[in-house]
C-alpha positions as CSV (number, residue, x, y, z in Angstrom):
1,X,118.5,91.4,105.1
2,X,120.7,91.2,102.1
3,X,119.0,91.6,98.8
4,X,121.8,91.5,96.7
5,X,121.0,88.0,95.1
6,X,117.2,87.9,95.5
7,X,116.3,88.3,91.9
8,X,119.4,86.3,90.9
9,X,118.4,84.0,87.7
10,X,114.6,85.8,87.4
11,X,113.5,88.1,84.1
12,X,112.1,91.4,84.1
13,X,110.2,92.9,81.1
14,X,110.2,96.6,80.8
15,X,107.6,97.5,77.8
16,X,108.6,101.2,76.4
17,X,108.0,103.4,73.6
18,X,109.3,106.8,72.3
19,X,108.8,109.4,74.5
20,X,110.2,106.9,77.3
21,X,112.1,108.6,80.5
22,X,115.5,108.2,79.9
23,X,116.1,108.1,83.8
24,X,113.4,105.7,84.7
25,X,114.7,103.6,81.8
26,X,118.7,103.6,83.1
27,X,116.6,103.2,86.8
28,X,114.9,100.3,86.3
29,X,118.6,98.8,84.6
30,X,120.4,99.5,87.5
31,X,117.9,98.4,90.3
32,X,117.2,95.1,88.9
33,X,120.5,93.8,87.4
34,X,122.0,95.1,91.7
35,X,119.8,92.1,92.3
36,X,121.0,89.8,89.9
37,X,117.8,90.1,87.7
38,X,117.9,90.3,84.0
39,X,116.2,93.0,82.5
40,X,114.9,93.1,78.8
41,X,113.2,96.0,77.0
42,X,110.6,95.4,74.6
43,X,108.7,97.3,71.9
44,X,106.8,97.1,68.4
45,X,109.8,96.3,65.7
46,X,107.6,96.7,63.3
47,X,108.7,93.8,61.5
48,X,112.7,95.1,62.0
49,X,115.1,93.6,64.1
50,X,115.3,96.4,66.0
51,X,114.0,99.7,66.7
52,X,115.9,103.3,67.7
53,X,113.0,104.7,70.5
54,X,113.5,108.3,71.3
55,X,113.0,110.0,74.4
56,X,110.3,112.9,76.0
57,X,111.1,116.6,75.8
58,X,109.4,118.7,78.1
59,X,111.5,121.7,77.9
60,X,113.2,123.2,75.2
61,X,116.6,123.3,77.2
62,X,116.5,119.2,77.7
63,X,118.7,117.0,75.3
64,X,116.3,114.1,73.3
65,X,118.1,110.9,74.2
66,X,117.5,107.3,72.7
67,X,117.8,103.8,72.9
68,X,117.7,101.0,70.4
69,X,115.3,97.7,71.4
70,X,115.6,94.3,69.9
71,X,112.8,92.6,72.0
72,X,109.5,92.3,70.0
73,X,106.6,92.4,72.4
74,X,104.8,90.2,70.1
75,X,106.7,87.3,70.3
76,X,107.3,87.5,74.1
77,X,105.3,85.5,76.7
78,X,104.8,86.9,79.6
79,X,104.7,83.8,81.7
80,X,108.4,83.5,80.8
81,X,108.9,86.7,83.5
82,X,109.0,87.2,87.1
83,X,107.9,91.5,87.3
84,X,106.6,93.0,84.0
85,X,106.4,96.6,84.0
86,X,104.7,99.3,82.0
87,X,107.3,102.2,81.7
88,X,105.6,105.8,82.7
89,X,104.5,109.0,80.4
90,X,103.6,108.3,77.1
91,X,104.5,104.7,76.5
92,X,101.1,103.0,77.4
93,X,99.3,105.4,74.8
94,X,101.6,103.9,71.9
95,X,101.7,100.7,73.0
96,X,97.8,100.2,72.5
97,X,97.8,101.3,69.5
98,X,95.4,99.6,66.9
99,X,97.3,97.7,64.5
100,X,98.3,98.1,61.5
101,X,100.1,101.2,61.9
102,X,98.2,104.0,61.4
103,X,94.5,102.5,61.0
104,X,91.5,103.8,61.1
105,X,90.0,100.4,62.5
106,X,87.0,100.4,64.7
107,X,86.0,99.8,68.5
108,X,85.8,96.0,68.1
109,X,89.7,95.8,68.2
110,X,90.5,98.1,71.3
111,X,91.2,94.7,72.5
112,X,93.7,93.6,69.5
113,X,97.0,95.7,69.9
114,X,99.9,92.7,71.2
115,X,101.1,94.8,73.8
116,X,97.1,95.2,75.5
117,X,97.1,91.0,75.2
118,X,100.9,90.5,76.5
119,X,99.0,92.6,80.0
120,X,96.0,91.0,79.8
121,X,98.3,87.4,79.6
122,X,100.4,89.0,82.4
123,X,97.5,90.0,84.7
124,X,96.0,86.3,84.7
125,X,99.1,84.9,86.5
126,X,99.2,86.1,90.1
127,X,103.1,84.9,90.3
128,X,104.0,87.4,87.9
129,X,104.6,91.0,89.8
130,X,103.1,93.7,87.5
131,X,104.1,97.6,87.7
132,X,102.2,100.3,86.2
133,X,103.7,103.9,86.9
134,X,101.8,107.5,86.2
135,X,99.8,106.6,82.9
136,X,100.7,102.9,82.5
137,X,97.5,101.8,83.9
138,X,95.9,102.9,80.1
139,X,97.4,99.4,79.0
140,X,95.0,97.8,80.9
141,X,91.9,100.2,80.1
142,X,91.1,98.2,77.0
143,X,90.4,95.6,79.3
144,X,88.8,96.6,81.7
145,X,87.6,93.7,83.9
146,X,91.7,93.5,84.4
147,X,91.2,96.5,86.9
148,X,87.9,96.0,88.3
149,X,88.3,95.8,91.9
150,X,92.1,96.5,91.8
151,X,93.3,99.0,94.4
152,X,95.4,101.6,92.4
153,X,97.2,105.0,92.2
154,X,97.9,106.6,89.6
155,X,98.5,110.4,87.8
156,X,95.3,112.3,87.8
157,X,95.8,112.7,84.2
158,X,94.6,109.1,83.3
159,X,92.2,108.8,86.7
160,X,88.9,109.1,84.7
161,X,89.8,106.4,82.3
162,X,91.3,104.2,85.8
163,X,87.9,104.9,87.6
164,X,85.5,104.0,84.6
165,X,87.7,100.6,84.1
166,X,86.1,99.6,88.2
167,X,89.6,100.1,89.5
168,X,89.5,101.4,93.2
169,X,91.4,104.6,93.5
170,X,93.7,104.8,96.6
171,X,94.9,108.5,97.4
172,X,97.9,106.8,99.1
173,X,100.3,109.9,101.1
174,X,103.1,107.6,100.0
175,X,102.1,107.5,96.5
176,X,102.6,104.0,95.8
177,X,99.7,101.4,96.4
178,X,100.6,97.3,96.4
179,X,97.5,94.9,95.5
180,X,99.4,92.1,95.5
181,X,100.6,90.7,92.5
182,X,100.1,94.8,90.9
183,X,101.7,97.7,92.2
184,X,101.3,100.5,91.1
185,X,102.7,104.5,91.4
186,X,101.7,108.1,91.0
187,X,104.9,109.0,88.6
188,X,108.3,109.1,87.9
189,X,109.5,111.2,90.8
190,X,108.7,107.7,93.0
191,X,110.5,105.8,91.5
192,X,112.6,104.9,94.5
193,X,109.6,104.2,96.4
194,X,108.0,101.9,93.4
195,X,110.4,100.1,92.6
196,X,111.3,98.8,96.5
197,X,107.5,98.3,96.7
198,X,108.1,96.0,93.5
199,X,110.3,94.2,95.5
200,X,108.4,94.0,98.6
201,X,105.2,92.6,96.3
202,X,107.8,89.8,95.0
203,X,108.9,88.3,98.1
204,X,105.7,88.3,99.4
205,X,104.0,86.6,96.7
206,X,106.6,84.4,96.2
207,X,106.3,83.4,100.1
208,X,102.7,83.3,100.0
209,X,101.5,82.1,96.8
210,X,98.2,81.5,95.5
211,X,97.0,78.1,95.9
């Protein structure tokens, strides 16, 4: 079937930080805009109009890259999106970050950070596709009746924190694991794999929605 056109007029959110993956980022572009999607990044500003993000290193011989983001996370509402991602690596740990900047605050506001609320928003409608990659599932962690009962891969790294949040953990071969309206993958190196299986959650939500 074609799928040239299938995500013609929908919106994708991709929420990163610094120490993003350049070649997810340019990934996620690609794939989504083939199929007529929109995509819009989004980030803390901090109170800027935009913000220069900067890539992971994880080898001396590999260039930093960057990328500048005008979309405050903040003021975005999830329910104006069709497939909300969490980018991989490092970008979930910054993103729940206890505001202000730099805080010690205390465990009452694990809850508080805009991009843990924008998920939690995101997670309460089933029409909206979610993707969390490698340690993207620790945006959800603060909340942690979000997972429980969710079938889920992710990188061993962040498993303990996944397991103790009542998610189910699925060793899937293929490394990807769809519970429908949430898919999730064990890292970057799937990408091709995720982001079909994105796809494939879509249409079949969108064919089969909840009443």
């Amino acid at each position: 079937m074609d799928k040239k056109n299938i995500l013609s007029e929908k919106k994708v959110a991709v929420l990163v930080e610094t120490e993003y993956i350049p070649e997810e980022v340019a990934y996620y572009n690609e794939f989504f805009n083939s199929l007529g999607a929109t995509v819009d990044f989004m980030t803390y500003l901090w109170g800027e109009q935009e913000r220069t993000i900067v890539s992971d290193v994880d080898s001396l011989d590999k260039e930093v890259k960057s990328m500048v983001v005008t979309k405050e996370i903040a003021d975005a509402n999830p329910n104006d999106y069709d497939i909300i991602l969490i980018a991989a690596n490092y970008v979930a740990i910054r993103l729940r970050e206890i505001p202000p900047k730099g805080s010690l605050a205390d465990a009452s506001l694990v809850r508080s950070p805009a991009a843990v609320r924008f998920m939690a928003s995101a997670m309460a409608n089933p029409a909206i596709i979610k993707g969390a990659l490698c340690h993207a599932l620790l945006l959800l962690t603060p909340t942690p009746e979000l997972l429980k009962g969710r079938k889920v891969i992710c990188h061993t790294v962040v498993l303990a924190d996944v397991i103790n949040a009542g998610a189910e953990y699925v060793p899937d071969e293929s490394h990807i694991v769809i519970d429908r309206d949430l898919v999730t993958g064990r890292s970057a190196q799937d990408l091709d794999a995720y982001c079909m299986a994105i796809l494939e959650a879509y249409e079949s939500v969108k064919n089969n929605p909840i009443k």
